[in-house]
ZAVORO-983070 format. One record per residue: x, y, z of N, C-alpha, C in turn. Coordinates in nm, 2 decimals. Layout:
<pts>
   n.east   n.north     n.up   ca.east   ca.north    ca.up   c.east   c.north     c.up
        X         Y        Z         X          Y        Z        X         Y        Z
...
</pts>
This chain:
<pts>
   n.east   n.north     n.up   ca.east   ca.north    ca.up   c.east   c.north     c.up
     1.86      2.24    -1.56      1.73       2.24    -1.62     1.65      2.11    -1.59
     1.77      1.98    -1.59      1.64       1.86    -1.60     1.61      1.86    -1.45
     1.67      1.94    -1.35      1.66       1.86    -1.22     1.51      1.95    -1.15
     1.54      2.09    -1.25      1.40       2.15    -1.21     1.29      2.05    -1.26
     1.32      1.99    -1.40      1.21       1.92    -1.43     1.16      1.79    -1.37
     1.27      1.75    -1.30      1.23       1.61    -1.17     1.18      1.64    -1.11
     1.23      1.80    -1.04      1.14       1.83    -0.91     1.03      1.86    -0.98
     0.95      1.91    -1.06      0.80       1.96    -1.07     0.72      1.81    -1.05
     0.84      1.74    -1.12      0.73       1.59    -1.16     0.72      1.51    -1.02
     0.81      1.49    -0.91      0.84       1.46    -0.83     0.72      1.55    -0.72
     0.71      1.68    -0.74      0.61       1.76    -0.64     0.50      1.72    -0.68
     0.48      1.71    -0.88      0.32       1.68    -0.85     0.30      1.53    -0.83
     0.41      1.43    -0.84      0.32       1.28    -0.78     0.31      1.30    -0.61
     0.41      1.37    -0.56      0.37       1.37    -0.39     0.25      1.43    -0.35
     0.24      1.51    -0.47      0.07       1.63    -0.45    -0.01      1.56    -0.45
    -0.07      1.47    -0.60     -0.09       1.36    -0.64    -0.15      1.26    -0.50
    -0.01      1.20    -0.44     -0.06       1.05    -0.39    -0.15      1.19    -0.24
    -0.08      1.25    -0.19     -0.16       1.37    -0.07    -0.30      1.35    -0.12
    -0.33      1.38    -0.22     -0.46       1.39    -0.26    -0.58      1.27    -0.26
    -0.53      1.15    -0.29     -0.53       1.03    -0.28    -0.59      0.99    -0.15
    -0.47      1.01    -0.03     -0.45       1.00     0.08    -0.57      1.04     0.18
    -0.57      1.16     0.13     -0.68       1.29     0.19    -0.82      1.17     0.16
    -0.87      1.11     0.07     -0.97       1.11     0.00    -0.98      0.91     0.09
    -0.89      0.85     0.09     -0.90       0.76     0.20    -0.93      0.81     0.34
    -0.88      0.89     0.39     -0.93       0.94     0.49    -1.07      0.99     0.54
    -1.10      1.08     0.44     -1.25       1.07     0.44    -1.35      1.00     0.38
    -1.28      0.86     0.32     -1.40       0.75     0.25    -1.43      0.70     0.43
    -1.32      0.64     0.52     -1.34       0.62     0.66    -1.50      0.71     0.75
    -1.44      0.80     0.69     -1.54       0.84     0.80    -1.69      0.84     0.73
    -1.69      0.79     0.63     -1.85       0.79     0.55    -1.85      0.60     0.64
    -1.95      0.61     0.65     -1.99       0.49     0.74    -2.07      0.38     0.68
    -2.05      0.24     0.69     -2.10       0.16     0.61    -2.15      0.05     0.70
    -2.26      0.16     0.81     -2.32       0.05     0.88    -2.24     -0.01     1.03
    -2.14     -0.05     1.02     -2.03      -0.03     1.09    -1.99      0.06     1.18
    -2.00     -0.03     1.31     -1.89       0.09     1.39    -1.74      0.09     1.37
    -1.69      0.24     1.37     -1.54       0.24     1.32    -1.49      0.38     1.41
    -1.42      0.37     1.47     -1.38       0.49     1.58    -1.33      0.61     1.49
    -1.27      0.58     1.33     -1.26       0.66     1.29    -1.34      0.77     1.22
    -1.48      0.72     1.24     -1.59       0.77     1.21    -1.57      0.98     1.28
    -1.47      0.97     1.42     -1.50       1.03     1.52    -1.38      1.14     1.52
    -1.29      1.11     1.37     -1.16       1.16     1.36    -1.22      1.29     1.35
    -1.10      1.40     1.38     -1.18       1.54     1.33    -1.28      1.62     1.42
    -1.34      1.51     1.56     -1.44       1.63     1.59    -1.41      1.69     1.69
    -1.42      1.77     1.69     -1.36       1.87     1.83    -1.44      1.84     1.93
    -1.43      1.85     2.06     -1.50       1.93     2.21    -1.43      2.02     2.25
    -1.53      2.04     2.34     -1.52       2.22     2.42    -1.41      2.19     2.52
    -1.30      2.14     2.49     -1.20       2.09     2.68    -1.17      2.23     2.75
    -1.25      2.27     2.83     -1.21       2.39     2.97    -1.19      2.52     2.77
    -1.28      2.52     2.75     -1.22       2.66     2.63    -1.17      2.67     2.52
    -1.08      2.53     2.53     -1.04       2.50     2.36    -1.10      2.43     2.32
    -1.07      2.41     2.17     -1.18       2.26     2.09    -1.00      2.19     2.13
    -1.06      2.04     2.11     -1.01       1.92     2.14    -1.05      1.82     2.05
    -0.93      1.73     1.98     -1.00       1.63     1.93    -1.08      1.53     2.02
    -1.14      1.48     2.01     -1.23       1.40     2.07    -1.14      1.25     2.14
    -1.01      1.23     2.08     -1.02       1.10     2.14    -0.84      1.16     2.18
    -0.86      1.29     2.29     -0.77       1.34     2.30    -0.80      1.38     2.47
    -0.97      1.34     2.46     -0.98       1.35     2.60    -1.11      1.23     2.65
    -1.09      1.14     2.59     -1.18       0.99     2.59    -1.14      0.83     2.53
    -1.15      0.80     2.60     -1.09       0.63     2.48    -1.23      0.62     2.39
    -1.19      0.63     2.23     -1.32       0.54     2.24    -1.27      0.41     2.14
    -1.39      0.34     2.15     -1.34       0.19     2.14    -1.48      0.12     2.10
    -1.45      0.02     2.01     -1.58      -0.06     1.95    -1.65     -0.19     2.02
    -1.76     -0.14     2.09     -1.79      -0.28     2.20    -1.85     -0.39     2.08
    -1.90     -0.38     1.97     -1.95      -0.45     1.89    -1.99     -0.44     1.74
    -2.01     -0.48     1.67     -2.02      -0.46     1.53    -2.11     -0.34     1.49
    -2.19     -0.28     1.57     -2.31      -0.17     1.55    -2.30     -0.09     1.70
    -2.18     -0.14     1.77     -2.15      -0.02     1.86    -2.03      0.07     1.91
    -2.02      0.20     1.90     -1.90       0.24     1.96    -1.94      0.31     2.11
    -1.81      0.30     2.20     -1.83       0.34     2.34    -1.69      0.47     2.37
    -1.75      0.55     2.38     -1.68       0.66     2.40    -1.68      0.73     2.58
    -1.52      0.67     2.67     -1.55       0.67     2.80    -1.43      0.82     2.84
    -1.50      0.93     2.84     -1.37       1.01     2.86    -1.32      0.99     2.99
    -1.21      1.08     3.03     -1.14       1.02     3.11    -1.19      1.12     3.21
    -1.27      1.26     3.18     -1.31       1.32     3.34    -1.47      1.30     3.31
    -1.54      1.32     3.42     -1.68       1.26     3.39    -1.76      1.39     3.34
    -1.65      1.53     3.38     -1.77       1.64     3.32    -1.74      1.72     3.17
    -1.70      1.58     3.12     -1.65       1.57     2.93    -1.78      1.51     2.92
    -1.87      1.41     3.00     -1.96       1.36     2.90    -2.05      1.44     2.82
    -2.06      1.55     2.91     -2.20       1.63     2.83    -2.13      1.76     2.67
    -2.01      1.79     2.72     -1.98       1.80     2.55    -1.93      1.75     2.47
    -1.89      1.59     2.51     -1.88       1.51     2.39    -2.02      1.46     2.33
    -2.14      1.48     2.42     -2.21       1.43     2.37    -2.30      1.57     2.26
    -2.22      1.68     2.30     -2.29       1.81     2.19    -2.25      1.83     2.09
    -2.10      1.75     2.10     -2.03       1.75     1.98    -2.07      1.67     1.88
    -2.12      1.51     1.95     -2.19       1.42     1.83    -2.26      1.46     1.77
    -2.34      1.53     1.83     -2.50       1.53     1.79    -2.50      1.70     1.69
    -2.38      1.78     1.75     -2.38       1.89     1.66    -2.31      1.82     1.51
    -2.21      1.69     1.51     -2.14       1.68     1.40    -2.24      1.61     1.29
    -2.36      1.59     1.33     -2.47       1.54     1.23    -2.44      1.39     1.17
    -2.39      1.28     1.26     -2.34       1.13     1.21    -2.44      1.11     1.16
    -2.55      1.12     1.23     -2.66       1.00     1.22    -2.66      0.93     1.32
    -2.64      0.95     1.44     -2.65       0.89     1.52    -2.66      0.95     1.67
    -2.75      0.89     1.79     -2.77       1.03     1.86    -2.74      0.95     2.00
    -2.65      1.01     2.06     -2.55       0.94     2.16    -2.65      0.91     2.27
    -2.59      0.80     2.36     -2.65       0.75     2.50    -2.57      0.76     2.62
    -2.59      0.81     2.67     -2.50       0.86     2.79    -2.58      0.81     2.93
    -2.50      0.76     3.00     -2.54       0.63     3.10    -2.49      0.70     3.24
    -2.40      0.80     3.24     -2.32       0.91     3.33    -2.20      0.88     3.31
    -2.16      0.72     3.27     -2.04       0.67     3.23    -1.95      0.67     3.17
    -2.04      0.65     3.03     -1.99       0.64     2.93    -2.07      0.65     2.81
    -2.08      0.66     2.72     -2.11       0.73     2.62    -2.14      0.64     2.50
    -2.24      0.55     2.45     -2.25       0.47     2.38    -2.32      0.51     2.21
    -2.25      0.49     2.14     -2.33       0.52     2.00    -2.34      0.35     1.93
    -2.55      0.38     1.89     -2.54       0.26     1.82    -2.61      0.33     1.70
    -2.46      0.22     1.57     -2.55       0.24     1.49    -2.66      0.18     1.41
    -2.73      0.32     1.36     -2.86       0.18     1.32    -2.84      0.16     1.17
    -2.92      0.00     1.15     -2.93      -0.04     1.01    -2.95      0.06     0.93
    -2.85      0.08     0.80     -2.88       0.21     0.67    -3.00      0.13     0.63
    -3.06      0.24     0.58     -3.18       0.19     0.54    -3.12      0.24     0.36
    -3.24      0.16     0.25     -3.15       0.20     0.08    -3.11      0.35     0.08
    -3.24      0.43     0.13     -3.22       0.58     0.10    -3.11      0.65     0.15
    -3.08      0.59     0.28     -2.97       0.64     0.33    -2.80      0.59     0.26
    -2.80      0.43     0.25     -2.70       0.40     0.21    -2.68      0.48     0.03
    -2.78      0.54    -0.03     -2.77       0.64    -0.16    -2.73      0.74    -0.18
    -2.75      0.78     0.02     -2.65       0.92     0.04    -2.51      0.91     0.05
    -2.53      0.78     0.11     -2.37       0.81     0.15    -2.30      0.76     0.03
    -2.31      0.68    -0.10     -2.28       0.64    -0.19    -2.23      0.77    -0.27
    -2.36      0.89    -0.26     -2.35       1.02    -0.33    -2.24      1.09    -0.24
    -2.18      1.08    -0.14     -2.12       1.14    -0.03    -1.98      1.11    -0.08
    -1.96      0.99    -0.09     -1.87       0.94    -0.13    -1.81      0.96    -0.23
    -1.89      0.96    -0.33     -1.87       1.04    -0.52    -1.80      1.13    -0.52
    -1.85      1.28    -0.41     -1.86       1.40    -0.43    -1.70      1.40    -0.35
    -1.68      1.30    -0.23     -1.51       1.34    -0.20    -1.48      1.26    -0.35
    -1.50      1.18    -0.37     -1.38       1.12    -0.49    -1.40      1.23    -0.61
    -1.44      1.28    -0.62     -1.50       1.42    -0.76    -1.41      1.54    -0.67
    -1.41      1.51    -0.56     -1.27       1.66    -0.50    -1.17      1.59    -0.54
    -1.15      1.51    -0.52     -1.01       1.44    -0.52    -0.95      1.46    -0.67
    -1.01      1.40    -0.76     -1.02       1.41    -0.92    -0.98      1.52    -0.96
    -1.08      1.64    -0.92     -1.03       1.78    -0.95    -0.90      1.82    -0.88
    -0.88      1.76    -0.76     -0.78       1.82    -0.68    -0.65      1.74    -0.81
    -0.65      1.66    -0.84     -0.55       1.60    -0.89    -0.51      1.66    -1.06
    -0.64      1.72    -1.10     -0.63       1.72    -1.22    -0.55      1.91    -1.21
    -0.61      1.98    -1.10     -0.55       2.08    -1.10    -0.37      2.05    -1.11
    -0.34      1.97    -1.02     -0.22       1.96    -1.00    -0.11      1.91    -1.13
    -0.19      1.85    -1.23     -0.15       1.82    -1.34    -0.15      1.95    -1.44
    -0.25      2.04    -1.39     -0.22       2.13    -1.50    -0.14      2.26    -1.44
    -0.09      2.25    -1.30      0.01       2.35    -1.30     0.14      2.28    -1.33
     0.15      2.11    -1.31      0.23       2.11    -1.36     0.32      2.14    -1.51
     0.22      2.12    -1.59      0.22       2.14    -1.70     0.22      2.28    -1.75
     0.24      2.39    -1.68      0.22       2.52    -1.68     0.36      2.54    -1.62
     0.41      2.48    -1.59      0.57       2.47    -1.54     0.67      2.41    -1.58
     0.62      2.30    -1.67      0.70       2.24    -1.78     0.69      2.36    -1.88
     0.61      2.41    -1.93      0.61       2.54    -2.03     0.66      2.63    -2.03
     0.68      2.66    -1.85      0.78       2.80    -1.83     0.93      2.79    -1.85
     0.99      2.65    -1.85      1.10       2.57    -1.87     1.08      2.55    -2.01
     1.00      2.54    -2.11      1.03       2.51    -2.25     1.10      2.65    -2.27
     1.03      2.74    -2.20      1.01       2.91    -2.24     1.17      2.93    -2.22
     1.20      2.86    -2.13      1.31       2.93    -2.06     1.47      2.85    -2.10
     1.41      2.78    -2.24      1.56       2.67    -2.29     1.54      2.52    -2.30
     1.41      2.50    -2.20      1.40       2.31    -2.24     1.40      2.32    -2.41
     1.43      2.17    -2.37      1.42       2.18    -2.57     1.25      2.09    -2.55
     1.18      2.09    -2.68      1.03       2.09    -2.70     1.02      1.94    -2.65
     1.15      1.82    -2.71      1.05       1.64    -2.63     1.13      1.62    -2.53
     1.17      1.69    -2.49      1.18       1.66    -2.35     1.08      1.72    -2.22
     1.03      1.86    -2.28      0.93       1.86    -2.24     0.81      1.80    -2.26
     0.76      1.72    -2.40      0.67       1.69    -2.42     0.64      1.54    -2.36
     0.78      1.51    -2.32      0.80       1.35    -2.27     0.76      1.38    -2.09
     0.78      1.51    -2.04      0.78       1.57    -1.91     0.63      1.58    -1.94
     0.53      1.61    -2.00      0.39       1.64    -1.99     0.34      1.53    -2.03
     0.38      1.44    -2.11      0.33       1.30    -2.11     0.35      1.20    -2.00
     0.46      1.23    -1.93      0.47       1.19    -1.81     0.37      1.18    -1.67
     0.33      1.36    -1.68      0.29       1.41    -1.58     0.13      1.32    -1.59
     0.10      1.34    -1.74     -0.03       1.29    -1.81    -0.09      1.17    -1.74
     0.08      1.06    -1.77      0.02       0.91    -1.73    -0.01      0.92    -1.58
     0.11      1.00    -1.52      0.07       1.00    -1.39    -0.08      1.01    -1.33
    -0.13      1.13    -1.37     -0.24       1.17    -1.34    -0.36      1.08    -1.38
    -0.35      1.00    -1.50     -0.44       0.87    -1.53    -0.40      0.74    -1.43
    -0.29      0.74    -1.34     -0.32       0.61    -1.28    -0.39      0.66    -1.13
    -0.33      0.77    -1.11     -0.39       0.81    -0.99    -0.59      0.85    -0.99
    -0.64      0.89    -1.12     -0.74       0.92    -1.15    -0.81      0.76    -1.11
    -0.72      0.66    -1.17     -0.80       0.54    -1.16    -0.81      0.44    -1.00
    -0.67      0.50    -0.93     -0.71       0.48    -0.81    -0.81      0.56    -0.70
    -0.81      0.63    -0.75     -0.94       0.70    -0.64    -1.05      0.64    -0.73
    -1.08      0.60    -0.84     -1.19       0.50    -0.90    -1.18      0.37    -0.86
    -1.10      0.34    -0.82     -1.08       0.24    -0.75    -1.16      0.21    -0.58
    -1.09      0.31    -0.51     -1.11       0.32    -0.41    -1.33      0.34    -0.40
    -1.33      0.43    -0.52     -1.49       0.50    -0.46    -1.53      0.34    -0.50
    -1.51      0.27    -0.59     -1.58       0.16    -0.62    -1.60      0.05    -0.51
    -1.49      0.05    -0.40     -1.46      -0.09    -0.35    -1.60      0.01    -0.17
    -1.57      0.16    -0.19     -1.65       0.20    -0.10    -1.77      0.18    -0.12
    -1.88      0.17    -0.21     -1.95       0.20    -0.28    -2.04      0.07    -0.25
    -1.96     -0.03    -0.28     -1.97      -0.19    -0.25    -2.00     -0.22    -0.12
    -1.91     -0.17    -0.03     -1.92      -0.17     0.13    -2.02     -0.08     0.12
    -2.05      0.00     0.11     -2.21       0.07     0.18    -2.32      0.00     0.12
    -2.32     -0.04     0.04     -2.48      -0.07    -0.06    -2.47     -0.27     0.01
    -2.38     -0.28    -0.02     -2.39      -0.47     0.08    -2.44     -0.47     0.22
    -2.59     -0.55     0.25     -2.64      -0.51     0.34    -2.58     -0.65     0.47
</pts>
């Protein structure tokens, strides 16, 4: 019985930190002014019929603080990497030289850096919910286990557990939106 109850608690911190994880990943691609290649994770091109990650058929690489340079490696990639930027709605609208492929970005202006502050909320408010669900199946599983012979403080020490868990993790994705938050709005 207790080892089912390690595993539930053990699935939901791994669920937990996944969630976490997920929500670093796409604070990255919200953009704070900065060029950052990972801005570019995620987007597909058209390679000969399939989608393709983008830097699966191009280097790209940061020539400068407000620029990235995306050089694919056959030259008749430039024209749907450049459909893919501009279909992925950055904010930014590519220059293609025949070469290579340069994105600059321009200074956020306040209204924009407000969106992406609001952009940012709304993944850490997924993330929140995503975590809080995970806390209450766990606890829907500790119950099926009381049902089923736990005795009542061992489960209630198992749901208090689950509890704190879910409060420190809550406070690091508060953590995280805060430190992002800071980087977009600092001009």
């Amino acid at each position: 019985m207790s080892e089912d109850l390690d595993f539930i608690v053990e699935e939901a911190d791994d669920s937990m930190k996944k969630a976490v994880t997920h929500l670093e990943a796409e604070l990255i691609k919200i953009r704070a002014g900065k060029a950052n290649p990972q801005m570019l994770d995620g987007l597909s091109v058209d390679y000969y019929g399939s989608p393709t990650v983008i830097n699966q058929v191009a280097n790209v690489s940061v020539m400068d603080a407000r620029t990235l340079t995306i050089q694919p490696w056959e030259k008749n990639m430039l024209q749907p990497i450049e459909r893919a930027i501009i279909g992925a709605n950055l904010g930014v609208t590519p220059q293609n030289d025949g070469n290579i492929i340069r994105l600059f970005m321009p200074p956020l202006t306040e209204e924009r850096r407000k969106e992406f502050v609001k952009k940012a909320n709304g993944e850490g408010e997924h993330s929140k919910v995503a975590i809080r669900s995970i806390r209450r199946d766990a606890i829907e599983h500790i119950k099926k286990l009381q049902k089923d012979g736990l005795s009542e403080d061992v489960a209630k020490d198992a749901e208090k557990n689950v509890q704190e868990m879910t409060d420190r993790y809550i406070t690091l994705v508060e953590k995280h939106l805060s430190v992002k938050e800071k980087e977009i709005m600092s001009v």
